[in-house]
DODO-27471 format. One record per residue (C-alpha): x, y, z; residue in three letters; residue number from 1. Coordinates in steps of 0.05 Angstrom, whole numbers, plus 5000, padded with zeros to 4 digits. Layout:
residues N
X,Y,Z,ala,NUM $
...
***
This chain:
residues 402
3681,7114,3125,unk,1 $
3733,7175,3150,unk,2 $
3697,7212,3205,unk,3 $
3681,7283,3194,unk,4 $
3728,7336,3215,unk,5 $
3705,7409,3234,unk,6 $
3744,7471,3247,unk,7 $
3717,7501,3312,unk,8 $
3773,7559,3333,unk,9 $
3823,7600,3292,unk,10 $
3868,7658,3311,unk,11 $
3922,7695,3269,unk,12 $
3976,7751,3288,unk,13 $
3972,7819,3253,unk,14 $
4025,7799,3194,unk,15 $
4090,7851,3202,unk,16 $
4138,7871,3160,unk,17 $
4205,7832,3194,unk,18 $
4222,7867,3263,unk,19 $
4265,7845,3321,unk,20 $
4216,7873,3362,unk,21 $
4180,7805,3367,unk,22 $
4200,7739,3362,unk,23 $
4159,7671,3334,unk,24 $
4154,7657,3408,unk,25 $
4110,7713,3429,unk,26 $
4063,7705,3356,unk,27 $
4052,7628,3358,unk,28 $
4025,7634,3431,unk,29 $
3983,7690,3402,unk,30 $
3954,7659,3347,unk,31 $
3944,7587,3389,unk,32 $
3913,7635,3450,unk,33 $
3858,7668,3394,unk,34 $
3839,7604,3370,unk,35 $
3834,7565,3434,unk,36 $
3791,7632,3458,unk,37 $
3750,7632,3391,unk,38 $
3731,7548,3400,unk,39 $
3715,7561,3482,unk,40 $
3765,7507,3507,unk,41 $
3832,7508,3543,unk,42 $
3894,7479,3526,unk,43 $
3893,7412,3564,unk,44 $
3836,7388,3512,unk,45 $
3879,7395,3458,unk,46 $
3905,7315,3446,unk,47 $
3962,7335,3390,unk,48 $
3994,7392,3360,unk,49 $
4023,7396,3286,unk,50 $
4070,7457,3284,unk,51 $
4092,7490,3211,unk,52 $
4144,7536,3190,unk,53 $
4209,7537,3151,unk,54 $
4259,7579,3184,unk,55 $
4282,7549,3247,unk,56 $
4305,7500,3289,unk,57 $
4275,7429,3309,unk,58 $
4222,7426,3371,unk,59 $
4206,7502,3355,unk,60 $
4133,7476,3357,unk,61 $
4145,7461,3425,unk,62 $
4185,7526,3444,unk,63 $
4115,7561,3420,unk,64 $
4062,7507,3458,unk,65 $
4106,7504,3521,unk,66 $
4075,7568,3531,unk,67 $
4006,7551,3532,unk,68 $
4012,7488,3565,unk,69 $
4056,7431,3581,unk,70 $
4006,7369,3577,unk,71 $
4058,7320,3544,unk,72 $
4012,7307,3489,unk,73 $
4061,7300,3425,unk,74 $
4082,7355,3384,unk,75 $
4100,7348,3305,unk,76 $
4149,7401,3273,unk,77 $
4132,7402,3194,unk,78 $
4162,7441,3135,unk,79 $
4143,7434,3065,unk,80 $
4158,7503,3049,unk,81 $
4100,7559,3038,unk,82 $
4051,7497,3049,unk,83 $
4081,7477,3115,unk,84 $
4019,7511,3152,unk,85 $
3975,7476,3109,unk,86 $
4006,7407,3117,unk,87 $
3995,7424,3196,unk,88 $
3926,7425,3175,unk,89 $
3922,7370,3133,unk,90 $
3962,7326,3185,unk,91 $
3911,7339,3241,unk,92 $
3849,7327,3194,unk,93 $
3884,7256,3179,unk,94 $
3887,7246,3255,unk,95 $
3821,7258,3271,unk,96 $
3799,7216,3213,unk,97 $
3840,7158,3232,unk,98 $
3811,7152,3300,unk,99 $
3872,7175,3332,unk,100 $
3841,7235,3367,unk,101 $
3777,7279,3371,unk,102 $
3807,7343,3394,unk,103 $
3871,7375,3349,unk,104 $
3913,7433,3340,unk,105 $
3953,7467,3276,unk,106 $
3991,7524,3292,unk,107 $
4034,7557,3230,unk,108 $
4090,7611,3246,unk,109 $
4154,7654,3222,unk,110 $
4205,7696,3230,unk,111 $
4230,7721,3172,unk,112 $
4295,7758,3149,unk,113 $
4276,7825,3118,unk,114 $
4282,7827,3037,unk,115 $
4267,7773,2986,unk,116 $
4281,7701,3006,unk,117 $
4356,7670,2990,unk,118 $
4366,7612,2948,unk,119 $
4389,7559,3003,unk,120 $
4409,7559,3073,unk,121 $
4455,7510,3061,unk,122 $
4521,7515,3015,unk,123 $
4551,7439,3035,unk,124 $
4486,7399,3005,unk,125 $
4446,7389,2953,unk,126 $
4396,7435,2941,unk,127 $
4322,7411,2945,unk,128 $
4304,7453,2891,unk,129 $
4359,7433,2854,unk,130 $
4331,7402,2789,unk,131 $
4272,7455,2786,unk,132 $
4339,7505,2777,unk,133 $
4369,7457,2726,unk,134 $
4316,7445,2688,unk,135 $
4290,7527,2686,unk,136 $
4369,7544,2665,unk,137 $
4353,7493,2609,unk,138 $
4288,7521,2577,unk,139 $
4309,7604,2590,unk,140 $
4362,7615,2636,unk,141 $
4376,7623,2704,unk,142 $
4401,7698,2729,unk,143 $
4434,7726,2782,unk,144 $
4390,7738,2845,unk,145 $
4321,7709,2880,unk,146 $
4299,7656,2849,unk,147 $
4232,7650,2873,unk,148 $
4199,7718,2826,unk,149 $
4244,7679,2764,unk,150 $
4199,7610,2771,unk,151 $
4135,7648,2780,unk,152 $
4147,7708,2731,unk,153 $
4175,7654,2674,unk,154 $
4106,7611,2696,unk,155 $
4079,7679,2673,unk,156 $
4117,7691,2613,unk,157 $
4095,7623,2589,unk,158 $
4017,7637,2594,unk,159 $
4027,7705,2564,unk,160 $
4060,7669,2499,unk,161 $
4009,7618,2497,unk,162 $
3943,7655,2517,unk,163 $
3954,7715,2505,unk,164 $
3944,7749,2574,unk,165 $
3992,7816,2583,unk,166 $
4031,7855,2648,unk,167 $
3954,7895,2660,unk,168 $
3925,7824,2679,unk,169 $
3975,7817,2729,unk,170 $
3966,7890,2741,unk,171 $
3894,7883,2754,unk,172 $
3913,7821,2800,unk,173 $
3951,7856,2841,unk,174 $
3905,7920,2854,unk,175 $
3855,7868,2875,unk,176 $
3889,7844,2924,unk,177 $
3914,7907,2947,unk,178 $
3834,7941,2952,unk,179 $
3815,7867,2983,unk,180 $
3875,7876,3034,unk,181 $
3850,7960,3056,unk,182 $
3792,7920,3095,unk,183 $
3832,7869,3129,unk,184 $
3862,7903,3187,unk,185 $
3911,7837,3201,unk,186 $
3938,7852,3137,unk,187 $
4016,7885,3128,unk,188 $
3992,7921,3069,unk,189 $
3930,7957,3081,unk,190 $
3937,8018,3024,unk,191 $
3901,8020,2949,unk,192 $
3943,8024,2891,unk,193 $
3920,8034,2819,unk,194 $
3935,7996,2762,unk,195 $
3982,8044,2743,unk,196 $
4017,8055,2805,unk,197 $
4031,7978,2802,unk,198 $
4060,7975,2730,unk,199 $
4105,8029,2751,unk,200 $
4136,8008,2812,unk,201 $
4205,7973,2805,unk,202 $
4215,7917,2757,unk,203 $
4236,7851,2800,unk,204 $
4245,7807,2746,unk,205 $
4208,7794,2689,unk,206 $
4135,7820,2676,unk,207 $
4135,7823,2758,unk,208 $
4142,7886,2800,unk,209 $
4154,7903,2864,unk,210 $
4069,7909,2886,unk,211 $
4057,7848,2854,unk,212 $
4103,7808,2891,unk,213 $
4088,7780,2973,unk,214 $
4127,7812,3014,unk,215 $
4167,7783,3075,unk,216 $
4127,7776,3133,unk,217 $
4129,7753,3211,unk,218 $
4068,7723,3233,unk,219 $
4027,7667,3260,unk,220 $
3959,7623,3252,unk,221 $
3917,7570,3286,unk,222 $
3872,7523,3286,unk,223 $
3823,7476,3322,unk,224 $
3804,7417,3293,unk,225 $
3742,7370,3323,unk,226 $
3712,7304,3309,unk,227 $
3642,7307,3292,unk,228 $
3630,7275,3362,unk,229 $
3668,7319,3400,unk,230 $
3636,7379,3362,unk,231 $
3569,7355,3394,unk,232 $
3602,7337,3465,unk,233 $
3625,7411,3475,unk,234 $
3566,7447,3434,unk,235 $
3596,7476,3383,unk,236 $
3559,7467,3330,unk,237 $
3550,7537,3312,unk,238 $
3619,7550,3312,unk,239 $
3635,7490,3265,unk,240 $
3655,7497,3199,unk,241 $
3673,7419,3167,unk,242 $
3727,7406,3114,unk,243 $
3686,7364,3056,unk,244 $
3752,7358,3026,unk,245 $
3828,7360,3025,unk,246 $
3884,7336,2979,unk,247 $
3955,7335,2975,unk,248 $
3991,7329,2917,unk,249 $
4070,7339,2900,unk,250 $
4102,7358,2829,unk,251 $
4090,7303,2777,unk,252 $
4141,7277,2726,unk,253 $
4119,7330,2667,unk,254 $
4159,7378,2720,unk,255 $
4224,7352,2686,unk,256 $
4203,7313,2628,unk,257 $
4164,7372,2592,unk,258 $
4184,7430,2572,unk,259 $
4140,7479,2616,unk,260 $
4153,7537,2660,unk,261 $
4076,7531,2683,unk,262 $
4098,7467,2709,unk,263 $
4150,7472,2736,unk,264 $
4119,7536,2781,unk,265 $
4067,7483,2806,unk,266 $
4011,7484,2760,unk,267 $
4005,7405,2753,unk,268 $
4006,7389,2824,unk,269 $
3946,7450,2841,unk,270 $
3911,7412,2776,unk,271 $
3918,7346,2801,unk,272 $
3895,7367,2875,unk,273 $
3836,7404,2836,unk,274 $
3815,7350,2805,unk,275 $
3822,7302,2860,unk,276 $
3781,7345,2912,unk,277 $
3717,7369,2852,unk,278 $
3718,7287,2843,unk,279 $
3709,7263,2914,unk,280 $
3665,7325,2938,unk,281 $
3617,7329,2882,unk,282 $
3625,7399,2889,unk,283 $
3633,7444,2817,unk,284 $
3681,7499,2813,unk,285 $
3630,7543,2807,unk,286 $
3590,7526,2872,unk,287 $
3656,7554,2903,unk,288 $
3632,7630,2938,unk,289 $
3705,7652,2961,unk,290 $
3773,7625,2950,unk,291 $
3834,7643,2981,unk,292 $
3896,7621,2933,unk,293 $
3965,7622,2937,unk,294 $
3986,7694,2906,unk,295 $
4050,7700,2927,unk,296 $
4071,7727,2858,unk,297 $
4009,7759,2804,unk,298 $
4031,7708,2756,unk,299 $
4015,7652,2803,unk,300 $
3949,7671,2815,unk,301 $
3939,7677,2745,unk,302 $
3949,7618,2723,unk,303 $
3916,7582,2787,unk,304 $
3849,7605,2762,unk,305 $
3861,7558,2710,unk,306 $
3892,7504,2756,unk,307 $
3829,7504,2802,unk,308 $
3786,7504,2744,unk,309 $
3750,7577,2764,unk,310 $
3757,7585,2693,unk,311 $
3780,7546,2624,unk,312 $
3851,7534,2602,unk,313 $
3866,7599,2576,unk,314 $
3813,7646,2607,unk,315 $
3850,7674,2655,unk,316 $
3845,7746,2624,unk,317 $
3784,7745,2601,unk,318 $
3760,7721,2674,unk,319 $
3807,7782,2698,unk,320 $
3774,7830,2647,unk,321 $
3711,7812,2674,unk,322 $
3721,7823,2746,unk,323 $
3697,7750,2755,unk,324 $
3755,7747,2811,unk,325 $
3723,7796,2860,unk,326 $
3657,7820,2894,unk,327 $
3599,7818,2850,unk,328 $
3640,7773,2803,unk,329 $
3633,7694,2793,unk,330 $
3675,7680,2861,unk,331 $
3710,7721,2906,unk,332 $
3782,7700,2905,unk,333 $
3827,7726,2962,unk,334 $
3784,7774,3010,unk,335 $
3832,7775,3055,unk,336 $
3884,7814,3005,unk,337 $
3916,7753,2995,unk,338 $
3989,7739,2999,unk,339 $
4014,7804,2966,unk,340 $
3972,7849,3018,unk,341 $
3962,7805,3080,unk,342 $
4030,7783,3084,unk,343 $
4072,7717,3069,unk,344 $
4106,7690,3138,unk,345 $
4115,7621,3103,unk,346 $
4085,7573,3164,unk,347 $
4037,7618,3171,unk,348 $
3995,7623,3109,unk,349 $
3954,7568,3101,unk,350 $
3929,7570,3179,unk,351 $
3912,7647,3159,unk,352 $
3882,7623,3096,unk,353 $
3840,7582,3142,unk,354 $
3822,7623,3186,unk,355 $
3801,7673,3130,unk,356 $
3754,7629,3098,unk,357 $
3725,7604,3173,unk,358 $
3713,7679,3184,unk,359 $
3674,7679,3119,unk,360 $
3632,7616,3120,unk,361 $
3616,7631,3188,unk,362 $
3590,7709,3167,unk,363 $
3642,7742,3211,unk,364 $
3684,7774,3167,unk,365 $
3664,7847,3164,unk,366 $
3675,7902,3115,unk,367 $
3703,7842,3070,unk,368 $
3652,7797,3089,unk,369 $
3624,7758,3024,unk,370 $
3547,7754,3019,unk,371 $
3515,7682,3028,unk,372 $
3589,7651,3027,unk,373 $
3572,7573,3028,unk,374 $
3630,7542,3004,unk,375 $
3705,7564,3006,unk,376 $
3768,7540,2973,unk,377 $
3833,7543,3009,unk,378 $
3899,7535,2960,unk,379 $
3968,7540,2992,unk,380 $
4039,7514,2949,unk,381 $
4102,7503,2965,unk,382 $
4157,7496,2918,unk,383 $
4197,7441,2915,unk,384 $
4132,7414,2913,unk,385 $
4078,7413,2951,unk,386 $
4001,7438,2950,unk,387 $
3950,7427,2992,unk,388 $
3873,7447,2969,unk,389 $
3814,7445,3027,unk,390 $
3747,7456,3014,unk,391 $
3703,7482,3068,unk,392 $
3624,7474,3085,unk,393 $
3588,7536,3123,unk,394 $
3548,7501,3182,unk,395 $
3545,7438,3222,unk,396 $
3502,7381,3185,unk,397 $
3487,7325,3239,unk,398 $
3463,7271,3186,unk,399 $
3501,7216,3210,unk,400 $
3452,7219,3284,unk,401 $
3390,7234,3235,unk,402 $
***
């Protein structure tokens, strides 16, 4: 049986709008130095690192931990695009499962160019995203510029023509976010716009404008992971939140096979992951108090409800309409503003993610704090495709020494 894994320490940056002013450097030893403080241990207990992010060069990981320590203990450099932080996670869980280590840290980080992200870094290979680009040019056309807001705003497009659902519910969406994000003072957004305001601000492609879009971001998360042992050996049991579940799942053939935008955007992989994690849990979609979900476009949050099963295949308006997506609604989803207020520094969302929804469970969250939050629900995707779903258990439950 896997041993249980725990999160006992997380840190995050302030996410920035892109600066030169500070380098990934400076914010991965910040965000590793918070959570090491936040957990009560030093570096040298730390057995292996797992280091995410997308832009940048190989051994960056170590360019960050060299920092902090130089214990020789190996150092992994991941990227799976905007789910690299979470495959850190994920990576360090399996580690601690395996037997490999009791003691484990995920650190997720960028720098980012300012404006929207380019389509390639690379003009001399193949593109990795290169069949999601054929196959969207086949169903509606590809058009000059970012291609990111055209997979997520067509994803859109699609659910509106089938459902129903309209430019207010992404609207609505994004004005969430946004009042969610005035309470989280790590956040690079931290102003209230209405519904209006949002509809009004400058088309970016489709039904998508500017405020309900991410922005760019530099920033930086961490994490601590322990054994259920070494959660006992170093008493931290009250600091301990454990990870009942996590899956990993990457694009299935109905990607390129079927004729869906949805899919293409993710949708199947976040359903298959959902399904997966409710299935070897035994926890219902509606035990789940606060969710943090990959928003880096409206649309995509949208149609994620659906995806994680907070609601039924074509509910996601009318679980919008009822403000089932906020406080005093069915779940809280994205407290911390979410991608489109918090901030999107690629590496570093799913450790912030994390350490949102460690902050909640533990009751430490503040003016955004979620009443009796129990159970959390972390979603993080990455194109191309990967997504990564974690379920998290407020408390330390000793059963296997009862």
């Amino acid at each position: 049986m896997p041993r249980k894994v725990f999160v006992v320490g997380v840190g995050m940056t302030k996410f920035l709008k892109p600066s030169p002013d500070r380098d990934y450097p400076e914010m991965g030893k910040e965000a590793v130095e918070a959570a090491l403080a936040d957990a009560g241990i030093k570096y040298d207990k730390i057995q292996q690192a797992v280091c995410g992010y997308v832009f940048g060069d190989s051994t960056s990981g170590q360019r960050v931990l060299y920092q902090v320590g130089m214990t020789g203990i190996p150092i992994y450099n991941v990227n799976n695009n905007c789910s690299s932080g979470s495959n850190a996670l994920f990576l360090c869980k399996q580690l601690i499962e395996g037997g490999i280590g009791d003691v484990m840290l995920a650190v997720g980080f960028e720098k980012m160019a300012p404006g929207p992200l380019g389509n390639g870094a690379y003009k001399d290979r193949a593109d990795p995203l290169g069949l999601h680009d054929k196959k969207t040019d086949e169903l509606i056309g590809l058009v000059k510029g970012p291609l990111t807001p055209q997979y997520f705003g067509n994803a859109g497009i699609e659910h509106m023509k089938k459902y129903g659902t309209t430019e207010v519910h992404l609207a609505k969406i994004a004005a969430k976010n946004h009042r969610h994000g005035m309470k989280n003072p790590r956040a690079q957004s931290t102003r209230e716009y209405t519904v209006e305001e949002i509809l009004n601000s400058r088309r970016i492609y489709g039904p998508l404008t500017k405020l309900e879009c991410c922005p760019t971001s530099d920033g930086a998360g961490a994490a601590v992971l322990m054994s259920e042992d070494a959660v006992i050996r170093l008493g931290l049991q009250s600091k301990a939140v454990e990870i009942i579940g996590m899956e990993m799942a990457t694009d299935t053939p109905g990607v390129f096979t079927e004729n869906s935008l949805m899919k293409i955007a993710g949708y199947d992989m976040t359903g298959l992951a959902a399904k997966r994690i409710y299935e070897k849990t035994g926890v219902s979609p509606k035990q789940v108090d606060v969710v943090e979900l990959h928003d880096c476009f409206a649309a995509n949050e949208m149609i994620t409800y659906e995806g994680l099963q907070l609601c039924g295949e074509g509910e996601a308006g009318k679980f919008i309409d009822a403000g089932d997506n906020t406080y005093g609604g069915q779940v809280v989803v994205n407290p911390s503003g979410g991608l489109i207020a918090k901030g999107h520094p690629l590496g570093a969302t799913g450790l912030a993610q994390c350490a949102e929804l460690v902050w909640q469970l533990r009751g430490e969250a503040g003016d955004r704090q979620v009443p009796n939050a129990r159970i959390g629900l972390q979603h993080n995707l990455g194109l191309g495709g990967a997504v990564v779903i974690t379920m998290y258990r407020k408390g330390f439950q000793n059963t296997s020494k009862l």
